[in-house]
C-alpha positions in Angstrom: 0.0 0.0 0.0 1.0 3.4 -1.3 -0.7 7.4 -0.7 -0.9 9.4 -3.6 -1.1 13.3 -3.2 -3.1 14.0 -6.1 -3.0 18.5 -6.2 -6.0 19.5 -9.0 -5.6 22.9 -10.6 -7.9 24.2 -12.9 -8.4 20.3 -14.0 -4.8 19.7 -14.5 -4.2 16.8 -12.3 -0.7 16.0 -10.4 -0.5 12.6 -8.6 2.6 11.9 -6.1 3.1 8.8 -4.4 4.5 8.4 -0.8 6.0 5.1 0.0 7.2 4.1 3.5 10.4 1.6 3.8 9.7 1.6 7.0 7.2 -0.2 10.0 6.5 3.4 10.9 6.1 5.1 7.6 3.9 2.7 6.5 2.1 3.3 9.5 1.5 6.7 9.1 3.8 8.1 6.9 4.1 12.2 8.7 5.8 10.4 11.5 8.9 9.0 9.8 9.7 11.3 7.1 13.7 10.1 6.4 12.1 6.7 5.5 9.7 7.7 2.8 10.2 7.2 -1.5 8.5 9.6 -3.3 7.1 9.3 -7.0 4.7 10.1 -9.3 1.8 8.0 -11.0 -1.2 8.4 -13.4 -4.7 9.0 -12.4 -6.9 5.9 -13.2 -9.8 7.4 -15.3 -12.3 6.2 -12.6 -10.8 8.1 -10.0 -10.1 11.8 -12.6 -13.8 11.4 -13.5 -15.1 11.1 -9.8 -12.2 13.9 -8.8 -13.6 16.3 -11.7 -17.4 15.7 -10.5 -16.5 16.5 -6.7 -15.0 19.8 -7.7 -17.5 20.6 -9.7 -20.4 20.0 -7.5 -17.8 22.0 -5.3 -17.3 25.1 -7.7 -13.6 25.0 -6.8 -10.9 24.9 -9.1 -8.0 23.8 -6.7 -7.7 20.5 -4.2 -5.2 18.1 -2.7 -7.0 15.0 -2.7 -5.0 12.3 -0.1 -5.8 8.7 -1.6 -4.4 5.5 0.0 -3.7 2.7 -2.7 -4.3 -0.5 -2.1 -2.3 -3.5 -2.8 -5.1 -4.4 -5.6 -4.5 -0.7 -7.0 -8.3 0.2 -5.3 -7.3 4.1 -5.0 -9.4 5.1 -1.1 -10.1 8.6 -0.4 -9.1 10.1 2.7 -10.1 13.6 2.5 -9.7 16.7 0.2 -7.9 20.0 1.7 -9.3 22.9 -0.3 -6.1 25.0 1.0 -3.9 21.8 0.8 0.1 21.9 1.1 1.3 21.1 -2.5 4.8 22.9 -2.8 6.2 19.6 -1.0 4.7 17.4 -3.5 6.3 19.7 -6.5 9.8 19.7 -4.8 10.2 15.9 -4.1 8.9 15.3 -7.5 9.0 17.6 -10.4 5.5 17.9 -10.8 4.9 21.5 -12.4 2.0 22.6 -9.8 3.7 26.0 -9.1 3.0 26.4 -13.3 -0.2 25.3 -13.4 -1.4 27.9 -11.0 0.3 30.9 -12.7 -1.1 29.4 -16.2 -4.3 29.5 -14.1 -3.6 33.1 -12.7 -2.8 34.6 -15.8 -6.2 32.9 -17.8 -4.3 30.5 -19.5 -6.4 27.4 -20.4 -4.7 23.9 -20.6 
């Protein structure tokens, strides 16, 4: 089992993964931060579609989405933080969230 940070601006979607390597990571990964893997994954279609139709229902345009993922690659919700940290996920990844809200800032659509 995996988390994925997945950090949705203006429908652009940016999934990173938190592994744990160790007992307590896995645990609860914010406890043992010099034992975590970071990555990056794609979106399963299910999971964009029902992501897009929460934010819309929601009228907001930005979230970071926390998703456990199973062993069977079932993707679980935990919560979404409208005003979510997301700077981490760019930084450990390369995931161009900073870009996507200044596109967003500026008017540019993607």
């Amino acid at each position: 089992m995996y988390e994925v940070r997945l950090v949705v601006v203006d429908g652009n979607m940016f999934a990173g993964t938190i592994v744990g390597t160790s007992e307590k990571a896995r645990t609860d990964w914010r406890t043992d931060y010099e034992n975590l893997e970071y990555g990056t994954t794609e979106v399963p279609e299910s999971v964009g579609d029902a992501v897009r139709r929460f934010m819309a229902s929601y009228r907001i345009v930005f979230g970071s989405f926390d998703f456990a993922v199973t062993p069977d690659d079932t993707w679980v919700l935990f919560e979404n933080n409208p005003a979510g940290t997301w700077s981490w996920v760019e930084n450990r990844t390369g995931l161009p969230i900073a870009a996507a809200h200044a596109d967003y800032l500026q008017g540019v659509t993607t």
